[in-house]
DRENPA-3360 file (N, C-alpha, C; in nm, 2 decimals, always signed):
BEGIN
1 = XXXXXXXX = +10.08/+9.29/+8.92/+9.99/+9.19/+8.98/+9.90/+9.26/+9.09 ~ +9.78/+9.20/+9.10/+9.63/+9.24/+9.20/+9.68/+9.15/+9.29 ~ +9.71/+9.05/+9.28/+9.68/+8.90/+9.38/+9.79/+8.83/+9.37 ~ +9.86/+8.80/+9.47/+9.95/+8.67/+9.46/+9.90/+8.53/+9.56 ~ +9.83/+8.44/+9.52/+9.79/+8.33/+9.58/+9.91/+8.24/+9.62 ~ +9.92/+8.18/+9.75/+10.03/+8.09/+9.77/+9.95/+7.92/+9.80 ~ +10.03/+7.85/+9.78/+10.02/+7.71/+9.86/+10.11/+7.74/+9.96 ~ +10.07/+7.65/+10.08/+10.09/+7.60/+10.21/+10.19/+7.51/+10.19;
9 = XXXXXXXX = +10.19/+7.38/+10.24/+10.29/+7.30/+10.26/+10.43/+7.24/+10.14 ~ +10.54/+7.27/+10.23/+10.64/+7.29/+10.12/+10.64/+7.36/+10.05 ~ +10.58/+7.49/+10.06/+10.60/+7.63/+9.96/+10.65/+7.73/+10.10 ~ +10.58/+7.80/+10.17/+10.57/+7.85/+10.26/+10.64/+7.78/+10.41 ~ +10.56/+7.69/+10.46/+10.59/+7.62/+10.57/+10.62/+7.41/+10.50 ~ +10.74/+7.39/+10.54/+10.82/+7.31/+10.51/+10.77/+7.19/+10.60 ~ +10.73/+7.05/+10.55/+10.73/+6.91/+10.61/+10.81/+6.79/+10.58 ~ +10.74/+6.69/+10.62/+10.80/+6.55/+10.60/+10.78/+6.56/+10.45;
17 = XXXXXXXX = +10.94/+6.52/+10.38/+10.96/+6.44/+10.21/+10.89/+6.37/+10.21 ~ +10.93/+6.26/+10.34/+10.90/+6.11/+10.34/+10.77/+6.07/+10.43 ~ +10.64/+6.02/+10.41/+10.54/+6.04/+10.49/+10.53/+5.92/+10.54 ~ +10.62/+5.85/+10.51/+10.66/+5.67/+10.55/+10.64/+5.66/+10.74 ~ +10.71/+5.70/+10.78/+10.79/+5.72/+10.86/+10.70/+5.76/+10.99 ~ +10.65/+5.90/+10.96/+10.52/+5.94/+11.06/+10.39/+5.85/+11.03 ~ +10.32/+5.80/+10.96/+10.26/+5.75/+10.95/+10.23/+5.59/+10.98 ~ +10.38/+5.55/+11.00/+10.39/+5.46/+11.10/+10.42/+5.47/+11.29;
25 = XXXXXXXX = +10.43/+5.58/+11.28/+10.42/+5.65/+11.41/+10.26/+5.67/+11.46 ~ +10.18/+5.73/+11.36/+10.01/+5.75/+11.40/+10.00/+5.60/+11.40 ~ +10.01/+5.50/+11.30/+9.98/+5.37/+11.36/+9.95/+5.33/+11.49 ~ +10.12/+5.35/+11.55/+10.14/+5.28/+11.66/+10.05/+5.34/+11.79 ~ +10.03/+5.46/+11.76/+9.96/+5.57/+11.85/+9.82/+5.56/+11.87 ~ +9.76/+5.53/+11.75/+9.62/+5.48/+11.72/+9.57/+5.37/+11.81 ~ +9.66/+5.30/+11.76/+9.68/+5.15/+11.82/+9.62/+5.16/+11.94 ~ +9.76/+5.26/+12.00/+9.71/+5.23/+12.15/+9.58/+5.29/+12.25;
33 = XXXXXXXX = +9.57/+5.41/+12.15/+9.42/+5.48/+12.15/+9.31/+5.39/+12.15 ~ +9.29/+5.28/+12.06/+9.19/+5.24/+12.03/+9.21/+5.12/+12.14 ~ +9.27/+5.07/+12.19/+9.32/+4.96/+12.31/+9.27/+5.04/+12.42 ~ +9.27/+5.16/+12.47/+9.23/+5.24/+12.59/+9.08/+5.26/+12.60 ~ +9.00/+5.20/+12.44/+8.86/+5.25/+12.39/+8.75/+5.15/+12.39 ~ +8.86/+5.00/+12.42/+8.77/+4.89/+12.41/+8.80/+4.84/+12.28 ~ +8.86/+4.86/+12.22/+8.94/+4.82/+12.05/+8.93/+4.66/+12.10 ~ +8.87/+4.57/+11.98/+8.95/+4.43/+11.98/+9.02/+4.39/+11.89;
41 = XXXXXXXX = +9.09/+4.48/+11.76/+9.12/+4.42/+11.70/+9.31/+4.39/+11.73 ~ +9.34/+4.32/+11.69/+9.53/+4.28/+11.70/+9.57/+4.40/+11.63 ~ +9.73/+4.38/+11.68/+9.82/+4.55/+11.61/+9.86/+4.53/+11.50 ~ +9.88/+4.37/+11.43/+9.95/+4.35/+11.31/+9.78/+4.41/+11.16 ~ +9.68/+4.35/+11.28/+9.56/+4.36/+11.16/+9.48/+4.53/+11.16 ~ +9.53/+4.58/+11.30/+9.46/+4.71/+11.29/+9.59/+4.83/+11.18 ~ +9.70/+4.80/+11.21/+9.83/+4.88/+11.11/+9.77/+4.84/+10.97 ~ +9.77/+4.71/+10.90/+9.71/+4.69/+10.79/+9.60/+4.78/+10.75;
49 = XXXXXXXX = +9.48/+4.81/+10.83/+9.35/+4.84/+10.80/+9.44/+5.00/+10.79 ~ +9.48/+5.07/+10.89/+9.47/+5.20/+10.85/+9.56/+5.24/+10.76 ~ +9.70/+5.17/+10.75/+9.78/+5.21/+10.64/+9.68/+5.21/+10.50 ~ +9.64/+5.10/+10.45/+9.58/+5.07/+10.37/+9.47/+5.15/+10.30 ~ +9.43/+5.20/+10.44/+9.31/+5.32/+10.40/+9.37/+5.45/+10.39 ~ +9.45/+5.47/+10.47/+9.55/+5.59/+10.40/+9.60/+5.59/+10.26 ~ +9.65/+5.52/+10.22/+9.67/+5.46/+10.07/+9.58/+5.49/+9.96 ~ +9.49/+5.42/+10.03/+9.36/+5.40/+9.92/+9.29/+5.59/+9.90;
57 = XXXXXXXX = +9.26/+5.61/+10.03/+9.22/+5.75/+10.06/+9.34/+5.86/+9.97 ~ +9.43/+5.86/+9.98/+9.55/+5.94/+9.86/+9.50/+5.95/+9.72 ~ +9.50/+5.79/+9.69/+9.47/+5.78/+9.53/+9.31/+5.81/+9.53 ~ +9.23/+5.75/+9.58/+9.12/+5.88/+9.58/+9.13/+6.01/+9.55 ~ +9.19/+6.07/+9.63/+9.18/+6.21/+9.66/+9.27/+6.31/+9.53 ~ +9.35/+6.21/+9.50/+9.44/+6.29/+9.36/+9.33/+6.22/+9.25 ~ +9.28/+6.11/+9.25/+9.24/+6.08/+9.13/+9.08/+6.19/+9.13 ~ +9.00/+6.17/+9.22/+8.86/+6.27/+9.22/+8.88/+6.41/+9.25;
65 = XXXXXXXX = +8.98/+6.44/+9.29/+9.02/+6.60/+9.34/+8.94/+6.62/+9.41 ~ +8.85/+6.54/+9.53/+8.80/+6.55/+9.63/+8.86/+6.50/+9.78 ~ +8.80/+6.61/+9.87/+8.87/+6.60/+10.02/+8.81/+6.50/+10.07 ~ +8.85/+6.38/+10.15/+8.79/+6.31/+10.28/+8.83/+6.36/+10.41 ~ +8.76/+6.37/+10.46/+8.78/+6.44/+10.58/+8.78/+6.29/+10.70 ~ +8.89/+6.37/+10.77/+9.02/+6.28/+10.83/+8.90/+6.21/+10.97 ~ +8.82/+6.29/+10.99/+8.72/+6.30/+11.08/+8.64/+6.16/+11.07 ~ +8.63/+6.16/+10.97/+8.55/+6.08/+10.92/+8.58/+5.92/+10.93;
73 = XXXXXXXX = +8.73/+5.92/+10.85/+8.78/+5.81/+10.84/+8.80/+5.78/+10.97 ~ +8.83/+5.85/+11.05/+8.87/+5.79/+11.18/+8.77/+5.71/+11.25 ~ +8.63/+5.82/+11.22/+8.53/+5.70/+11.24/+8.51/+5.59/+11.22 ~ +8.56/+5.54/+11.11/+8.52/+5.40/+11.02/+8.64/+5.33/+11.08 ~ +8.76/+5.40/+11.08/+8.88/+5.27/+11.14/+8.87/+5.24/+11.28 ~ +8.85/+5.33/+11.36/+8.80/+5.32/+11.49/+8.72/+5.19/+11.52 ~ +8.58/+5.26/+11.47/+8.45/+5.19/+11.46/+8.49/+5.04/+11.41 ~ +8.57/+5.01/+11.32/+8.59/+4.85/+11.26/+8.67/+4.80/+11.35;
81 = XXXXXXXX = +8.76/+4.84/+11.42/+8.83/+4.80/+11.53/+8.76/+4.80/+11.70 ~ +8.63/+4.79/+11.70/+8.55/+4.77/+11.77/+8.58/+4.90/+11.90 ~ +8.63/+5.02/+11.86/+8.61/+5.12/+11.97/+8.48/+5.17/+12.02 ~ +8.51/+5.20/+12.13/+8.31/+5.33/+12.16/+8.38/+5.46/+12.11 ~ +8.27/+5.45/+11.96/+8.35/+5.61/+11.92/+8.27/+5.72/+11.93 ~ +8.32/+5.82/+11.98/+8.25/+5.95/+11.99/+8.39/+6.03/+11.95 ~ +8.27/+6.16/+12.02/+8.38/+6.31/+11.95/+8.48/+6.33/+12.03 ~ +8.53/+6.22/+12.15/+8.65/+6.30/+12.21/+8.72/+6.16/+12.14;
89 = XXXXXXXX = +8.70/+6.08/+12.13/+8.79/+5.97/+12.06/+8.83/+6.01/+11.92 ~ +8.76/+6.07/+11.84/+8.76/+6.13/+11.70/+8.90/+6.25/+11.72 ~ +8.84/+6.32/+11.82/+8.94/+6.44/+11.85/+9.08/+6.37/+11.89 ~ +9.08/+6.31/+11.99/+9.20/+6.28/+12.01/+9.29/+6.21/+11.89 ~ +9.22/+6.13/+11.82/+9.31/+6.10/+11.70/+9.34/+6.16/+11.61 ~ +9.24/+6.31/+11.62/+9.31/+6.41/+11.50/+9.44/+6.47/+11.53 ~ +9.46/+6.49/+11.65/+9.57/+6.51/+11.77/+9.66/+6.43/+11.72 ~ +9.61/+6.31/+11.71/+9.73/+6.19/+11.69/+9.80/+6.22/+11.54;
97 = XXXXXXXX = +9.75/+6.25/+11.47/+9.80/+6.30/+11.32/+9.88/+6.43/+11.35 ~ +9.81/+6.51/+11.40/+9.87/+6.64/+11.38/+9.98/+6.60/+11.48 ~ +10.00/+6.59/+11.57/+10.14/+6.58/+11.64/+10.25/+6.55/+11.57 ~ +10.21/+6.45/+11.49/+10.28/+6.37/+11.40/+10.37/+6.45/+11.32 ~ +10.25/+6.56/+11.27/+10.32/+6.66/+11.13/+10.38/+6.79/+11.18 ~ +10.36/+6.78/+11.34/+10.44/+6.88/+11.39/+10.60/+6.85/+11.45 ~ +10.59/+6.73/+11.41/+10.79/+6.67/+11.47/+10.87/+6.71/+11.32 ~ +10.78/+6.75/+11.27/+10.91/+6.79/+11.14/+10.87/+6.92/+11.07;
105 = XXXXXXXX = +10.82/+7.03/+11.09/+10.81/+7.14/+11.04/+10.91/+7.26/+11.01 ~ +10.92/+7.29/+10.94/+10.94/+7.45/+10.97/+10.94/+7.56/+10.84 ~ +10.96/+7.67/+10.89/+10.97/+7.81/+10.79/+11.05/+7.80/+10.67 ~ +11.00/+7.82/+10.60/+11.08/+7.83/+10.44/+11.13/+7.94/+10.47 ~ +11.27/+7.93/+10.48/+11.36/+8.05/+10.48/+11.33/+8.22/+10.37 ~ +11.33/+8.33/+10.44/+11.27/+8.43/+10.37/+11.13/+8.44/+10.36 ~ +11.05/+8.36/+10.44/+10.88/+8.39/+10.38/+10.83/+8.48/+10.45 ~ +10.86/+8.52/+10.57/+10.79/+8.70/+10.64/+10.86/+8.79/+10.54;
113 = XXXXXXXX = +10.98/+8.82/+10.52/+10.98/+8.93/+10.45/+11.00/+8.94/+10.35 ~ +10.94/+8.77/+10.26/+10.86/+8.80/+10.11/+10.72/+8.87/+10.13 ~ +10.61/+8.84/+10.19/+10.50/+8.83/+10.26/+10.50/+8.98/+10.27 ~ +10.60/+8.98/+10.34/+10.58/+9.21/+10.37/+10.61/+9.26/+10.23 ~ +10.70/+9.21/+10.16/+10.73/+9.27/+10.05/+10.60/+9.26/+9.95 ~ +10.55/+9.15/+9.94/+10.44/+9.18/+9.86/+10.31/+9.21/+9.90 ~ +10.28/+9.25/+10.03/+10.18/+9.35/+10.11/+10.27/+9.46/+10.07 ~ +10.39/+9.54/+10.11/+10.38/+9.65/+10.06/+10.38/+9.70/+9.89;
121 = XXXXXXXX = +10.40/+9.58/+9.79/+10.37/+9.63/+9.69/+10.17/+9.65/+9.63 ~ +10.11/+9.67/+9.76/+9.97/+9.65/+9.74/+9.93/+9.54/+9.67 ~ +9.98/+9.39/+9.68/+9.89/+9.28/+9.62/+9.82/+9.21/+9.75 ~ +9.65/+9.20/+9.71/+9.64/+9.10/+9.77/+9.68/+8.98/+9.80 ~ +9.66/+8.93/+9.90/+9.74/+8.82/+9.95/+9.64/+8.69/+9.95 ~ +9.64/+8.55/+9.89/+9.55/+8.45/+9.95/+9.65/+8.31/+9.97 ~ +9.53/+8.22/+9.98/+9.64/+8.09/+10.03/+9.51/+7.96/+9.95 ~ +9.58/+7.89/+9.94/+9.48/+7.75/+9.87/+9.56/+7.65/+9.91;
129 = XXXXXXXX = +9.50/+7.55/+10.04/+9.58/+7.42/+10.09/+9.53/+7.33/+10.06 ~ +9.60/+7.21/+9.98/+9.49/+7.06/+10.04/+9.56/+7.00/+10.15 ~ +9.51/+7.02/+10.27/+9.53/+6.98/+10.43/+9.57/+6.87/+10.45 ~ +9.73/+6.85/+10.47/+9.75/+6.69/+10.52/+9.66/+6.56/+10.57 ~ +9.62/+6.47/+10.53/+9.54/+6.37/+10.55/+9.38/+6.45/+10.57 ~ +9.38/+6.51/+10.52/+9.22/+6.54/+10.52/+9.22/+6.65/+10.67 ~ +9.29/+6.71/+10.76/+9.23/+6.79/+10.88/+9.18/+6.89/+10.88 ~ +9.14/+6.90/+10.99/+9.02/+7.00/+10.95/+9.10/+7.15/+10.96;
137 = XXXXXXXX = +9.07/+7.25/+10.91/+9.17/+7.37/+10.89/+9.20/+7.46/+10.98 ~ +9.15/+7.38/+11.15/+9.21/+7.46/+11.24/+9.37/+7.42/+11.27 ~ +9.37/+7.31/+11.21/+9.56/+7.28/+11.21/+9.63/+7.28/+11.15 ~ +9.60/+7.34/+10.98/+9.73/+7.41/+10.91/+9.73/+7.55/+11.00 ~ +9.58/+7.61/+11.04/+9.55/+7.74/+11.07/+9.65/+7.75/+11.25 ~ +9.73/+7.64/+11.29/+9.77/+7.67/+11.43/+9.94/+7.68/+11.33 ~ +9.94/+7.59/+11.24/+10.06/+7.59/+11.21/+10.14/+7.81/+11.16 ~ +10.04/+7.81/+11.09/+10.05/+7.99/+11.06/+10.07/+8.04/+11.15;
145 = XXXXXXXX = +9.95/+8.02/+11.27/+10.01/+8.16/+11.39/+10.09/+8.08/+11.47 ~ +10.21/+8.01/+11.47/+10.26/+7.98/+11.53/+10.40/+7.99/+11.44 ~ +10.39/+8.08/+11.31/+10.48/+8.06/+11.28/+10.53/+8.27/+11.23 ~ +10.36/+8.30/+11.26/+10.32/+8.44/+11.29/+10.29/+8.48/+11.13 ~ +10.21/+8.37/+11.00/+10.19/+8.39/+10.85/+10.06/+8.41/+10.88 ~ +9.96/+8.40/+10.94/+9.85/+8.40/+10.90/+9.81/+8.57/+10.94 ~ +9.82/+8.71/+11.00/+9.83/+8.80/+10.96/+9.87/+8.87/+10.81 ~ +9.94/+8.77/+10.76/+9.96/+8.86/+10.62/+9.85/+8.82/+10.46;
153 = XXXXXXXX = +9.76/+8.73/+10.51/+9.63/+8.65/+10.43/+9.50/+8.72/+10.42 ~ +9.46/+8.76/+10.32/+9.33/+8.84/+10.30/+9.22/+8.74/+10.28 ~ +9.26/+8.61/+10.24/+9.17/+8.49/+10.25/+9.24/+8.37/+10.23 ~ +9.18/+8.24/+10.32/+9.21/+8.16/+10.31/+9.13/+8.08/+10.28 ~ +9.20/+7.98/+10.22/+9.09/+7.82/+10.13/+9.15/+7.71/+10.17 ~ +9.11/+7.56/+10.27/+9.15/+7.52/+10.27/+9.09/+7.36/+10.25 ~ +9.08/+7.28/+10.14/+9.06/+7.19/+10.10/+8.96/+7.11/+10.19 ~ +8.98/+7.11/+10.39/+8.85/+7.04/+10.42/+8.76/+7.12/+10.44;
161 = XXXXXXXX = +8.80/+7.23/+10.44/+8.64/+7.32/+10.44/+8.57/+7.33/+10.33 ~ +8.63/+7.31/+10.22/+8.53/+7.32/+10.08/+8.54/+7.19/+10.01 ~ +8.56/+7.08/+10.04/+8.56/+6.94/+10.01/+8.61/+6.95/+9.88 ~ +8.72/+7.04/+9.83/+8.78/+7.02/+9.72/+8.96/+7.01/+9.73 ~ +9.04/+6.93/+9.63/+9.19/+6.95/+9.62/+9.20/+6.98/+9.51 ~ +9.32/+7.03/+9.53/+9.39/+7.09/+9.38/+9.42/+6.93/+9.30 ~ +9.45/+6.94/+9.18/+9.37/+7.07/+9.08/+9.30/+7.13/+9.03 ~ +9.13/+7.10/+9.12/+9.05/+7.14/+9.02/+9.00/+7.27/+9.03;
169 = XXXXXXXX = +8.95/+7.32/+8.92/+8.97/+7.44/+8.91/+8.89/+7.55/+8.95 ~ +8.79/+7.46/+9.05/+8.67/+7.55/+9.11/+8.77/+7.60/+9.24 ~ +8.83/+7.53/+9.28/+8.90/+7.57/+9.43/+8.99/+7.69/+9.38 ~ +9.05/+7.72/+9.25/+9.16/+7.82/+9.21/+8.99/+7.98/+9.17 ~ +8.88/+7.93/+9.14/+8.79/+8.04/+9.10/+8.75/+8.09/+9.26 ~ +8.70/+8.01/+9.36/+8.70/+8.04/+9.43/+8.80/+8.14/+9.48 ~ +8.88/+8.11/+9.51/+9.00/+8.24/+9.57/+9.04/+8.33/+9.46 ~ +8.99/+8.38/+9.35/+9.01/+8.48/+9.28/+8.89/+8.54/+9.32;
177 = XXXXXXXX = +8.72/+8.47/+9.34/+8.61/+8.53/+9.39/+8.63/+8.57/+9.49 ~ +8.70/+8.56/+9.60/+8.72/+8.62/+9.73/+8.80/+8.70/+9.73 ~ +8.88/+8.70/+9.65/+8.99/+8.83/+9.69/+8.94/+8.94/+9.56 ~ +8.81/+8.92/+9.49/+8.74/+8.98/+9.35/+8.91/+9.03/+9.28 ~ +8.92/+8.96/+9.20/+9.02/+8.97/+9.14/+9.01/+8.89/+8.96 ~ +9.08/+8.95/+8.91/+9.06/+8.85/+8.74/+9.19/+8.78/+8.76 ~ +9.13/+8.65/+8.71/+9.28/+8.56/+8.65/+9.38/+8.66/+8.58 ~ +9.38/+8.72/+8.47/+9.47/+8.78/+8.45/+9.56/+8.90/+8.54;
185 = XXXXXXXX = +9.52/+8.94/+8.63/+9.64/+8.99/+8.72/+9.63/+8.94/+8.84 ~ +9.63/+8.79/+8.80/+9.68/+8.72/+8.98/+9.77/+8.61/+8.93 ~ +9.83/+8.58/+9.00/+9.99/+8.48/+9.00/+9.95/+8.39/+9.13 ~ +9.98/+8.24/+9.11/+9.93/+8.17/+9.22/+10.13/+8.07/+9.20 ~ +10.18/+8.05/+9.31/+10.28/+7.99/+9.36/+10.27/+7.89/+9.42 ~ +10.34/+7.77/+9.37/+10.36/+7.64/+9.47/+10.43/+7.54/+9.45 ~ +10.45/+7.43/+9.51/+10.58/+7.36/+9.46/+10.57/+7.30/+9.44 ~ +10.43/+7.21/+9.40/+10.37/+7.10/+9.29/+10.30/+7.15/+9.15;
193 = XXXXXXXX = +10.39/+7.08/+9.06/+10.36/+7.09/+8.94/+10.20/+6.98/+8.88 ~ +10.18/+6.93/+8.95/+10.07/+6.85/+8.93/+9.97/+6.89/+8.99 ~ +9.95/+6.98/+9.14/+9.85/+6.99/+9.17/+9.84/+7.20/+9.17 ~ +9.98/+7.27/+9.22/+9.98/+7.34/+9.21/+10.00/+7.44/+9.07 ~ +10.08/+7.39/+8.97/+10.10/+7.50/+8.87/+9.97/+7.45/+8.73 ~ +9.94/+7.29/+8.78/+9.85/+7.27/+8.68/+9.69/+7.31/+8.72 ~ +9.65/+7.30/+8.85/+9.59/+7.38/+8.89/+9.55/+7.54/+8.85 ~ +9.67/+7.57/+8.83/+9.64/+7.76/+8.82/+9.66/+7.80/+8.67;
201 = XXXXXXXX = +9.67/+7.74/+8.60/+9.73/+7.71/+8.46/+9.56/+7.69/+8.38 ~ +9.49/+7.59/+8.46/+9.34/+7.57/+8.40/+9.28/+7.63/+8.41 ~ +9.27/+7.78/+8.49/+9.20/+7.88/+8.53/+9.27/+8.00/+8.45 ~ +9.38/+8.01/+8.38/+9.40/+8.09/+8.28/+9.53/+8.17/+8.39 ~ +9.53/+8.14/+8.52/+9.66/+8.20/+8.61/+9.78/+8.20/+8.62 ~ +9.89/+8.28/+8.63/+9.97/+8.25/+8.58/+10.04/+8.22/+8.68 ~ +10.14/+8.11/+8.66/+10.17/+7.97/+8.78/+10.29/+8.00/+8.79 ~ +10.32/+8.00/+8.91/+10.51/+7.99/+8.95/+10.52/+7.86/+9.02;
209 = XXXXXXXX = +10.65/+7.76/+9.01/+10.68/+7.68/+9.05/+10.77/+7.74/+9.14 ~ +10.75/+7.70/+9.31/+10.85/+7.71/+9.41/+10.96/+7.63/+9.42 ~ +11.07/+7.65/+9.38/+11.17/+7.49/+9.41/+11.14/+7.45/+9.58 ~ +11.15/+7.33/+9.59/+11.17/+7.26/+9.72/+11.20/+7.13/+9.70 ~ +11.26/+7.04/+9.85/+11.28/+6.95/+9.80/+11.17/+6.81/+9.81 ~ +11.04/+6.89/+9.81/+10.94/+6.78/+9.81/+10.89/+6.81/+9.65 ~ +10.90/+6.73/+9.57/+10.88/+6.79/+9.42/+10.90/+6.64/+9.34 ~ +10.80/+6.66/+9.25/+10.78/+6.53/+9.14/+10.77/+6.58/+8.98;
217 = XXXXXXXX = +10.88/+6.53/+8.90/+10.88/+6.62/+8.80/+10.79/+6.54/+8.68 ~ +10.71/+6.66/+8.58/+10.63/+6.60/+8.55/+10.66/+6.70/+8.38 ~ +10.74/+6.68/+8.28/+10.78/+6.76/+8.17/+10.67/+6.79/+8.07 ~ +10.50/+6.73/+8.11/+10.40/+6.75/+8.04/+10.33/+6.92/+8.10 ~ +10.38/+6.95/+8.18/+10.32/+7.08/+8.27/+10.46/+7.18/+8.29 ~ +10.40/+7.30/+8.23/+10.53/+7.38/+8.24/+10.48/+7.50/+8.27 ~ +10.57/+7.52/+8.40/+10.52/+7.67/+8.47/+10.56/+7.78/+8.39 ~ +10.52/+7.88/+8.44/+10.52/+8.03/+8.39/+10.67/+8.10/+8.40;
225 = XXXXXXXX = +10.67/+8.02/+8.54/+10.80/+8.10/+8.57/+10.85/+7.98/+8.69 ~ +10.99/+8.02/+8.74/+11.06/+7.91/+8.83/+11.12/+7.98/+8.94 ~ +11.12/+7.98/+9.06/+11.17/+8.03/+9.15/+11.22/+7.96/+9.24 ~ +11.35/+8.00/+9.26/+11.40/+7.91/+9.39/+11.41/+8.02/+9.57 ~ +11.48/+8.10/+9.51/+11.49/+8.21/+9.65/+11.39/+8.34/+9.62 ~ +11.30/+8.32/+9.74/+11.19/+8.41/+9.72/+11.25/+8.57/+9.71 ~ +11.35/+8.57/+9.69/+11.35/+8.70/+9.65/+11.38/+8.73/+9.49 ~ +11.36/+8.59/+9.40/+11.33/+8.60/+9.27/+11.20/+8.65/+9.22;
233 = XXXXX = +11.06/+8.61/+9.33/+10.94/+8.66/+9.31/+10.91/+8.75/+9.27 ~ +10.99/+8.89/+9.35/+11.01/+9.01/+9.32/+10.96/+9.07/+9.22 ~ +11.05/+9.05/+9.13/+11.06/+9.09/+8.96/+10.93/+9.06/+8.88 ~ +10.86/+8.95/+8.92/+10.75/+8.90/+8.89/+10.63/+8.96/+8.95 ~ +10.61/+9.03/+9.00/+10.50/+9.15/+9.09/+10.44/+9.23/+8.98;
% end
């Protein structure tokens, strides 16, 4: 292998199974954001509007394999709940999300010294994320150097910067064009079979599924290979 491409969340760096839970936490948060901004709408009608658009914004986003950018929406929910919206109101609610996804994080056991292992077998290194609720890629990019991964990346792709999600298959050409590499000697890893191994699969790449426990099984898509402890990867180099 030239290139081993990874996914981000739940491959590498570990989050919420359940997105239930925090998402009614940004609610409540919002809420009171938008109450400090001149908001008029009630808490039972403003939780409706944003859950709802979260919702709706998902199935979008898997059905067109296009990014909304979180920025955006904030505008519009804000804005319909009668706030004065500008860019520190926008900012602050990106805050309000990201804090959220940071009460439950952490390291996939073994990933620095898979990472060295496959920098010293000379493979380039890339990454292809679709970024929690649409953020912008300065906050998967705090989540890395805070976890000390983004030194071992020769390039990164991350879904709101190029208004694309997996799986379509320009976002998987792209990061073979950057790291100039052929599908045939790059291997892309991740722990969705629907967005990650079918993804790399359409571009002729050859796909590893990561076990974890955020995973939806889908017997129409069948990876290349199966990995549970990254030091199975190995052998696959």
């Amino acid at each position: 292998m030239k290139a081993v491409i990874f996914d981000l969340g739940h491959t590498l760096i570990d989050y919420y199974h359940d997105w239930a839970g925090p998402e009614e936490r940004i609610v409540s948060r919002l809420f009171k954001l938008s109450q400090d901004t001149g908001g008029r709408m009630q808490e039972p009608d403003f939780r409706r509007s944003v859950l709802a658009t979260l919702s709706h914004n998902r199935d979008r986003k898997s059905r067109d394999m296009m990014e909304i950018p979180l920025s955006t929406v904030l505008e519009n929910l804000m804005g319909a709940a009668g706030c004065r919206v500008d860019e520190g109101l926008v900012q602050d609610g990106l805050e309000v999300f990201y804090e959220a996804l940071k009460e439950d994080r952490s390291l996939v056991p073994g990933t620095i010294e898979m990472l060295e292992r496959v920098r010293d077998r000379g493979c380039s290194v890339g990454l292809i994320s679709d970024v929690a609720w649409g953020l912008p890629s300065e906050y998967p990019l705090r989540d890395m150097r805070h976890f000390g991964l983004d030194r071992y990346f020769d390039d990164m792709i991350f879904s709101s910067d190029v208004g694309l999600r997996k799986p379509h298959p320009r976002i998987f050409k792209m990061a073979l064009f950057n790291l100039g590499v052929e599908k045939e000697s790059s291997m892309y890893v991740g722990n969705s079979l629907q967005f990650d191994v079918k993804g790399a699969k359409s571009v002729g790449m050859k796909a590893v599924l990561k076990k974890s426990g955020y995973f939806q099984t889908d017997d129409s898509i069948v990876p290349d290979h199966t990995v549970d402890d990254w030091k199975e990867l190995d052998e696959l180099l």
